[in-house]
N, C-alpha and C positions, 0 to 999 in steps of 0.2 A: 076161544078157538085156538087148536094149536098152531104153530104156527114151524118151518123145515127151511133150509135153504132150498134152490134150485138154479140149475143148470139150463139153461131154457135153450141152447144151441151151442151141440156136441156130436162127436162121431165117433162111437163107439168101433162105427162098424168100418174104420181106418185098418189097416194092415197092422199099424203099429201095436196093435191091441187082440191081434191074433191070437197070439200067447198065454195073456191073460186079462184075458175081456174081461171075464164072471171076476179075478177078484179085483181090478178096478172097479165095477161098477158094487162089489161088497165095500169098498173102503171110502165108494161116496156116501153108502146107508147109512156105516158108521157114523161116519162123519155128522149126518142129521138130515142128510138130501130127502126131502120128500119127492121129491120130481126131478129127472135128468130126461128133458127133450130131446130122441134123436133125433137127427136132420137127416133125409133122404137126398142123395143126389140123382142117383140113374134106377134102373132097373134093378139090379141086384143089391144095392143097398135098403134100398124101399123095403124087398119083401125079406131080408133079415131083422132091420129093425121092426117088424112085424112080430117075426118071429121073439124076438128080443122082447117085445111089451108086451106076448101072447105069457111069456113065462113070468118074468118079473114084475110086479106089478108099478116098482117105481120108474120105470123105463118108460117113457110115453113119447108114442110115436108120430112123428112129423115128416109126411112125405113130400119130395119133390122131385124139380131137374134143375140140376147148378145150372148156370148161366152157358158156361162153355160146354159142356154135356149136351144141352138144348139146339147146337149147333153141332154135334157131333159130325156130321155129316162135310162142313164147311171145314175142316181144320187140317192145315197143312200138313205131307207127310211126315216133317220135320218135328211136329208139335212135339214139347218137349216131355206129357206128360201122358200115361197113358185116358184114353178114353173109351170106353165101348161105344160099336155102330148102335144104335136100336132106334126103332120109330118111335117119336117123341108124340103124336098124334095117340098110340097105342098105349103109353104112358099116362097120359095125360088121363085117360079115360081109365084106365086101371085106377087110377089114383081117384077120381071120381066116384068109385065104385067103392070102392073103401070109404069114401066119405059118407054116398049115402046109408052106409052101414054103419053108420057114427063109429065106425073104426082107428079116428084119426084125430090126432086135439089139434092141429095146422099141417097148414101146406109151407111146406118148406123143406129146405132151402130152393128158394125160388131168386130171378130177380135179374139184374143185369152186369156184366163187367168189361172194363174198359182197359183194362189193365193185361188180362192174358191173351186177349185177342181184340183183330183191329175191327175198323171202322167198318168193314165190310161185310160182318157178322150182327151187324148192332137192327138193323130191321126184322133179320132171321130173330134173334134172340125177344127182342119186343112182343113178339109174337105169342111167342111161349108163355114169357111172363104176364101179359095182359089175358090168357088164356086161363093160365092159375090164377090169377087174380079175381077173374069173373067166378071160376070153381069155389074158390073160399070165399066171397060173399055170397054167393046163392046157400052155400051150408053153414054161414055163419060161423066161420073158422079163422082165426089169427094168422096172416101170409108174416112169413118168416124172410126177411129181406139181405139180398147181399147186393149188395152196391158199388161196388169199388170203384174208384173214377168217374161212378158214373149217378154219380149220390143226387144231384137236381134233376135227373132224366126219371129217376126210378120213382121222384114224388112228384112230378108232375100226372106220369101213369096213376101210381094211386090216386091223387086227387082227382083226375078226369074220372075213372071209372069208380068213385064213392068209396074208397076202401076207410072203413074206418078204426079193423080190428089189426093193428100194423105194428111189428117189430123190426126195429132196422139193424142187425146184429152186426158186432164189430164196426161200429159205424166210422168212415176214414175221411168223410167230409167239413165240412167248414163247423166250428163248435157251435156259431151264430145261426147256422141253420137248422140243427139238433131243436137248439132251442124255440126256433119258431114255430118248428113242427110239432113240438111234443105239447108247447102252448095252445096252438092254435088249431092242431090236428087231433090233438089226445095221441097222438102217435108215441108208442115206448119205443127204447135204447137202453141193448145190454151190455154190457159193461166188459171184457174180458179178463183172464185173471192177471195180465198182465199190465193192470192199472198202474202201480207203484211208480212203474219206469216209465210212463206215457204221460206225456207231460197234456195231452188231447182228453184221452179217457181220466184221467183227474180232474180236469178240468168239469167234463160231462157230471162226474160221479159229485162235483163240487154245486154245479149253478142248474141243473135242471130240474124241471119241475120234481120233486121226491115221488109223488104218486106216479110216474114214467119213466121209473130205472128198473130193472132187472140185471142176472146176472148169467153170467154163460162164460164158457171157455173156449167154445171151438177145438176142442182136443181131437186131436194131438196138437195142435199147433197154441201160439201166444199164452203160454204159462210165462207165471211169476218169474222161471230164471231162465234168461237167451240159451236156446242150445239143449235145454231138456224137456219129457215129455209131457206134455201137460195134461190132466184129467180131472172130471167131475168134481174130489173130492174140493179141488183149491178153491171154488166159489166161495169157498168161508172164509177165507183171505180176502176175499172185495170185500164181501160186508163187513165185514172191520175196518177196514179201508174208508168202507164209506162213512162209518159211525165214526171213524178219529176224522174224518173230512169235513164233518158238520157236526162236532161235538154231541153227539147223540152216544146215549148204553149203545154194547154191541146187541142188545136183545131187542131194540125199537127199529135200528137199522133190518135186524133179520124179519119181523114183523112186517115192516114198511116192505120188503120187498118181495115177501112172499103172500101180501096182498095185494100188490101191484099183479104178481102171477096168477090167483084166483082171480082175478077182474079181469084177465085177458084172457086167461087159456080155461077159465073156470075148472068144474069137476070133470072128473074124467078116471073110467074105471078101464087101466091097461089089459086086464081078464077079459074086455069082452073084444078084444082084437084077435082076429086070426090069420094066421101068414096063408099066403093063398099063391098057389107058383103060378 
């Protein structure tokens, strides 16, 4: 079996990559990317990354609604970032619809945060995510998880409603807890490319179980060097990372983790996706 790097949670469809979306996402192929997961957050990202894995075939689509999006509604005039209104109910079901048209290798970005907005948002938001959550187990799809601040709330939801096909991307919680999870949950953790400098994500990429690492970048954001853009192709910087981290070739490391990705997101042909307004 051949075996490709992958990107498992990325946003292509960032502003920052307006420009030139098509030749970053040629300089991950290059590179050896067999798979770059988009992540969906609102409505209009959803049905670009559609579009995007309707043309490309290494593009493979992941929809959802970020955590603070899912609350759009709730968010002070102040909020510093922008947000679109849209019915998240009307979403939810879109996104549904794509599923049962096996249109979709996960749902995600889903999940909760604690960090951009308060305490007052966290029932609204629960909602949503426990809504996605039931969506990808009934299709048997990988929830793509964000967590921030709020890492033992987001697993206790999983493990109440049986989730078992589970990525916790950019994980920012306790290392000791990764670890029980991914033991005792099967739950994977991806890695971002800005492992080098995290003295947490080394950690992760160091002691946890190897059959539940993946890698991802979250691009635009947490590349290898503070301050520049990050994209697709750097994920071949972890796995190097992780093969000098546990003395492994870099070719057992890209193996390892690119069956780690066929065990979660299995096969999946981005041709038969269609973007649908």
């Amino acid at each position: 079996m051949d075996s490709w790097f992958c990107d498992v949670h990325t946003h292509l469809t960032h502003e920052r990559f307006r420009d030139d979306q098509h030749q970053v996402i040629a300089r991950a192929i290059e590179a050896g990317l067999g798979a770059i997961v988009c992540n969906g957050l609102n409505p209009a990202s959803n049905r670009e990354i559609l579009r995007l894995a309707r043309a490309i075939p290494q593009v493979k689509p992941a929809l959802g609604i970020y955590p603070t999006d899912a609350v759009n509604d709730m968010l002070p005039d102040d909020y510093p970032y922008r947000v679109d209104r849209f019915d998240t109910r009307s979403e939810i079901e879109f996104i549904r619809s794509c599923a049962v048209k096996k249109q979709i290798i996960a749902i995600g970005e889903c999940g909760l945060d604690g960090y951009l907005v308060g305490e007052e948002t966290f029932a609204a938001q629960e909602k949503v995510f426990e809504e996605l959550i039931a969506l990808a187990i009934e299709h048997d799809l990988p929830v793509i998880v964000h967590s921030r601040k709020r890492e033992v709330r987001c697993a206790e939801i999983l493990s109440s409603l049986g989730a078992k096909k589970v990525d916790f991307h950019c994980f920012g919680g306790k290392t000791k807890h990764a670890q029980k999870w991914a033991e005792d949950n099967g739950w994977y953790f991806s890695i971002p490319a800005n492992a080098r400098v995290s003295e947490s994500f080394r950690k992760m990429l160091s002691s946890l179980p190897a059959d539940r690492i993946l890698t991802e970048t979250d691009a635009p954001y947490m590349g290898p060097v503070r301050g520049e853009r990050n994209e697709p192709a750097n994920v071949v910087g972890t796995v190097a990372f992780l093969a000098e981290l546990r003395g492994w070739d870099t070719a057992d490391a890209k193996k390892t983790v690119w069956g780690n990705y066929l065990r979660l997101f299995g096969e999946f042909d981005s041709g038969n996706s269609t973007a649908t307004s």
